[in-house]
C-alpha positions in Angstrom: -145.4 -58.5 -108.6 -147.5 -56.4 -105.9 -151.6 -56.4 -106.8 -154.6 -55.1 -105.3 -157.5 -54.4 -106.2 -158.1 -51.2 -108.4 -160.5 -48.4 -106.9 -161.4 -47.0 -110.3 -160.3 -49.2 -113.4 -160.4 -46.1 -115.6 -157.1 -44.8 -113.4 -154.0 -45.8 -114.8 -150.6 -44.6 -114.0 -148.1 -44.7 -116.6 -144.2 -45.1 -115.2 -141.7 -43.8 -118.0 -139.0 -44.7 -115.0 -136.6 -47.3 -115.5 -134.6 -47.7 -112.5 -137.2 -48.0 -109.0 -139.4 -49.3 -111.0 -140.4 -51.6 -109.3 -140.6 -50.0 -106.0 -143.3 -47.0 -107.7 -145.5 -49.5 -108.9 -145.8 -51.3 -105.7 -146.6 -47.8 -103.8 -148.9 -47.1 -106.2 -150.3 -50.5 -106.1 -150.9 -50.5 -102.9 -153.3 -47.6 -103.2 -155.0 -49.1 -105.1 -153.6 -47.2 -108.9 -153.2 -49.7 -112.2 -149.6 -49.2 -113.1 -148.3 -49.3 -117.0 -144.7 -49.3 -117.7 -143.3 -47.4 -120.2 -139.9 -46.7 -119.6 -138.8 -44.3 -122.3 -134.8 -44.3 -121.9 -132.5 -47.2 -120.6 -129.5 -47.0 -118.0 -126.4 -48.6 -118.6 -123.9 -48.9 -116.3 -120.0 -48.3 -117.7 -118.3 -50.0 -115.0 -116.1 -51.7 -117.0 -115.6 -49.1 -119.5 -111.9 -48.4 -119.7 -112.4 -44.7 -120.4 -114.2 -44.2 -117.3 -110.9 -45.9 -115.7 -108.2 -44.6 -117.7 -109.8 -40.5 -116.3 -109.9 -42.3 -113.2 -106.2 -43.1 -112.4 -105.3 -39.6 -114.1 -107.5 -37.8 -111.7 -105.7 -39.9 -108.9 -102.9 -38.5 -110.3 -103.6 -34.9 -110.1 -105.5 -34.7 -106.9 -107.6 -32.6 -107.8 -109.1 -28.8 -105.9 -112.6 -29.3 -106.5 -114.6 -32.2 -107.1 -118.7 -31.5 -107.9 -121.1 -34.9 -107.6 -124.4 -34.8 -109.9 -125.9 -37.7 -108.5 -126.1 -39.8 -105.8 -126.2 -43.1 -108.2 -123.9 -42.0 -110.1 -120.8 -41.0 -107.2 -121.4 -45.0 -106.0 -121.1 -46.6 -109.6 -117.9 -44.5 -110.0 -116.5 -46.1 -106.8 -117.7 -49.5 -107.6 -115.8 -49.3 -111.0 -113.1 -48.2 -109.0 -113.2 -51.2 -106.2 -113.5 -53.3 -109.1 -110.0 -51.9 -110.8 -108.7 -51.8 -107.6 -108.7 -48.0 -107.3 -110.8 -47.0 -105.1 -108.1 -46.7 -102.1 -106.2 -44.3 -104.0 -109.0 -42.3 -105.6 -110.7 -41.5 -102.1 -107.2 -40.4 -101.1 -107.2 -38.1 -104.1 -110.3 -37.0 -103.4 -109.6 -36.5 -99.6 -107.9 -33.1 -100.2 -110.6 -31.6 -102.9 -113.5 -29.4 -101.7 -116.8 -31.2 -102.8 -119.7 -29.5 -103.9 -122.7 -31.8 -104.1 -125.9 -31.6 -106.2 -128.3 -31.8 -103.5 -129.0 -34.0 -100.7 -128.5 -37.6 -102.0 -125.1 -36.4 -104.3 -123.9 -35.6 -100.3 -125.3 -38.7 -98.8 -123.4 -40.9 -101.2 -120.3 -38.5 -101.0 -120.6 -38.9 -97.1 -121.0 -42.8 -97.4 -117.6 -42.7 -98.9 -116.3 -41.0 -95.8 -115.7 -38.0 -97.9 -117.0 -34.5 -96.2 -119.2 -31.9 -98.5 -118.3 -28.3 -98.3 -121.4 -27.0 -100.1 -124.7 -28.8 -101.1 -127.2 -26.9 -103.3 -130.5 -26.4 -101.6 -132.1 -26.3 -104.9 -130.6 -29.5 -106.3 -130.4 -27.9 -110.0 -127.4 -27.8 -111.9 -128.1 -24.4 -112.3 -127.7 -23.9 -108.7 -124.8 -25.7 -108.9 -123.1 -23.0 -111.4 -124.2 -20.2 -109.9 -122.2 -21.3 -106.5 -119.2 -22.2 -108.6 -119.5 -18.7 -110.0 -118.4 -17.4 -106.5 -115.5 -19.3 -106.3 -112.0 -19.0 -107.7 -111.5 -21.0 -110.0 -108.3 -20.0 -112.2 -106.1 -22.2 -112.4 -107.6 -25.0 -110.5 -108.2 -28.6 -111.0 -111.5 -29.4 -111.3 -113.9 -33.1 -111.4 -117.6 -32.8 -112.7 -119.3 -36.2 -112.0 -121.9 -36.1 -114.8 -125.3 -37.7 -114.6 -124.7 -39.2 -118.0 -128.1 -37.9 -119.7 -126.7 -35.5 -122.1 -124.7 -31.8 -121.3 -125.8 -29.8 -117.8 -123.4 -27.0 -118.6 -121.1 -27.5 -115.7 -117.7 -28.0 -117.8 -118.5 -25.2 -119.7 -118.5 -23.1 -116.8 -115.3 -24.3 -114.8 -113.7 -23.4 -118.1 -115.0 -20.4 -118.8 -113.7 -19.3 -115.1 -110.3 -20.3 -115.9 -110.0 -24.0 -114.5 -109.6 -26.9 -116.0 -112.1 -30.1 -116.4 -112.2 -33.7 -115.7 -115.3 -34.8 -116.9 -116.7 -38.3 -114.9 -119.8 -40.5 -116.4 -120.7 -43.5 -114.7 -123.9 -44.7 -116.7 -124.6 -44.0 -120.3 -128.4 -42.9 -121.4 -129.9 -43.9 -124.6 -133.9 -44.0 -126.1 -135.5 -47.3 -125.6 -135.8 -49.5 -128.4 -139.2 -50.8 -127.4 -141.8 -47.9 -127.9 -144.9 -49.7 -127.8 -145.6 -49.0 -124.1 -144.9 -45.6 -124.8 -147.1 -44.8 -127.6 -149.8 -46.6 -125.7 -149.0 -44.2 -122.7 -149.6 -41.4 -124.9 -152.7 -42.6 -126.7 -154.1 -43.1 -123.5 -153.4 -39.9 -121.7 -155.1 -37.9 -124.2 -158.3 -39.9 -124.3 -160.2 -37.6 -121.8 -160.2 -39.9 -119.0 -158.4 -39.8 -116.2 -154.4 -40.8 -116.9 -151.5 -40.2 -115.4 -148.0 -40.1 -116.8 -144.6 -40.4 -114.0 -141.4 -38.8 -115.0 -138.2 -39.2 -112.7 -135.9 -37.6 -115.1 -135.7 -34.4 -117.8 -134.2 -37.1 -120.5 -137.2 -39.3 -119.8 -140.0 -36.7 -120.1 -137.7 -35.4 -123.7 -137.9 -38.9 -124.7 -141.6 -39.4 -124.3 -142.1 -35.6 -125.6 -140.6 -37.1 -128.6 -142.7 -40.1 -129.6 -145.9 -37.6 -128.9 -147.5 -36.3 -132.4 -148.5 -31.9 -132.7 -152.3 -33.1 -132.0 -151.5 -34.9 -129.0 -149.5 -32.3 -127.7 -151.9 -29.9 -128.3 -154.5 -32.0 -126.2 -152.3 -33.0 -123.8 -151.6 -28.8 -123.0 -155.8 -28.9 -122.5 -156.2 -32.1 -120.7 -152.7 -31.1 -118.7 -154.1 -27.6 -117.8 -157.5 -29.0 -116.3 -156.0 -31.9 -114.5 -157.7 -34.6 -116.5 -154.2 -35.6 -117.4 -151.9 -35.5 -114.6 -148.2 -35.4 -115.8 -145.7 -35.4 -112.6 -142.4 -34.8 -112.7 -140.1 -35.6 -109.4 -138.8 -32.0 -109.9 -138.4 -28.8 -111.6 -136.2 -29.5 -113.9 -137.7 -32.9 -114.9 -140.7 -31.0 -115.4 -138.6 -28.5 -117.6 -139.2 -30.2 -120.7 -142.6 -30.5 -120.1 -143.1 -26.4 -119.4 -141.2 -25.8 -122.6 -143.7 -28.0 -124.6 -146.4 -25.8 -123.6 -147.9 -28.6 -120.6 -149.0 -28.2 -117.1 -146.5 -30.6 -115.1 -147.7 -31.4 -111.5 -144.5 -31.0 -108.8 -144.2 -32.2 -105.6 -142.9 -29.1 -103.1 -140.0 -31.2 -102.1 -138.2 -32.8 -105.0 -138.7 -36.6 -103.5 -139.5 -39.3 -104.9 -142.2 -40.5 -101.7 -143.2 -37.2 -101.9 -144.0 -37.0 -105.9 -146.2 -40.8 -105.3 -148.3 -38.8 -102.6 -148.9 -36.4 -104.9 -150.0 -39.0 -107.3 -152.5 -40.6 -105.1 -154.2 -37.5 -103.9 -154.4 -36.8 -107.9 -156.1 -40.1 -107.9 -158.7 -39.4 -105.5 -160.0 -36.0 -106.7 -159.5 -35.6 -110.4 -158.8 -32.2 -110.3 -161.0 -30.6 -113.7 -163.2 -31.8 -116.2 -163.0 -34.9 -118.1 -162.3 -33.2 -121.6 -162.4 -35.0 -124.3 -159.0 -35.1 -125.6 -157.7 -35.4 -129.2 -156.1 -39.3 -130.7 -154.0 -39.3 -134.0 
């Protein structure tokens, strides 16, 4: 585990992330930041999940018109599970004839890694975006793939259908709460103390999860302590930080929605403590 020596041992930086972990905490490390885990949802990978295999050979089958790709993460695992069965020759040739429409720039690098071409890529990298383009499109009668990020419904398949195709849903890791809270009630005690705390979300199912755990007085001093800066909340992007906006708090987001980006802003957080040190509210 990376270590250096603190600059203030009243900054801590709690990481609700589960996956890159490992690789925050040793940028934030190195800048001198204490770094808490508290990783409020856990990833599972369903490579071996026979659902995910049985859609797969049927969408090798149809060949399908349009294929859309959520995540970069999640496009690989579904052609690892596929390697693994033995499938992935004859879904790539499948998917060879479909336009792809991908979720922003790492859904296309993974698409592209494949040796698979992109005809669209959402500059917004929002599912919303997503539907909007899809919205242009004709899409009666058509064959359609929605590689899901696995962290409950984005709308997509509702769309497709309500334009007249039909849907092949894809999930390639399953999301569920952690079962270990500890850290995260810790986090939250801590980030409404008054003193300087900062909380890092990576996804909108993360930040809901550690919304949940948080009791009405903490929220209402986290919405002070969030507005003043005290508390620093980021989220990687806007809609990780949607949660967060609809529980009334101030999220901090990084103008591009990277992850080297979003630790930046965390340092320069670090160095200026951006408001007054209120004094926060602990239940």
């Amino acid at each position: 585990m990376t270590s250096a020596p603190p600059k203030d041992q009243s900054v801590c930086i709690h990481v609700t992330a589960q996956r890159k972990a490992d690789e925050i905490e040793a940028a934030l490390v190195r800048n001198g930041l204490n770094v808490h885990h508290c990783p409020t949802i856990t990833t599972t990978p369903v490579l071996e999940d026979q659902d995910l295999l049985e859609v797969t050979r049927e969408i090798i089958r149809v060949h399908p018109d349009l294929l859309v790709v959520t995540t970069g993460v999640g496009f690989r695992g579904w052609m690892s599970a596929a390697e693994s069965a033995g499938l992935k020759e004859e879904l790539t040739r499948s998917l060879r004839g479909a336009m792809i429409v991908a979720r922003g720039a790492k859904a296309r690098g993974a698409v592209v890694g494949e040796g698979l071409e992109t005809a669209w890529v959402s500059p917004e990298e929002t599912a919303a975006d997503v539907a909007e383009h899809l919205r242009g499109l004709d899409m009666a009668g058509r064959s359609v793939v929605v590689q899901h990020h696995g962290m409950g419904a984005d709308g997509l398949d509702d769309v497709v259908r309500s334009l007249g195709g039909t849907v092949t849903s894809v999930v390639t890791y399953r999301y569920a709460p952690a079962t270990n809270t500890t850290d995260i009630d810790r986090s939250i005690r801590e980030s409404v103390t008054g003193r300087p705390v900062g909380v890092l979300f990576t996804s909108a199912g993360g930040a809901e999860a550690w919304l949940d755990r948080a009791s009405t007085a903490e929220i209402d001093a986290l919405t002070r302590l969030s507005a003043v800066g005290t508390t620093g909340l980021f989220a990687v992007g806007s809609v990780t930080a949607q949660p967060l906006v609809d529980a009334g708090l101030t999220p901090i987001i990084p103008h591009r929605f990277r992850l080297g980006t979003l630790l930046k802003k965390v340092i320069e957080w670090s160095e200026g403590f951006p408001g007054e040190h209120v004094q926060g509210e602990e239940s």
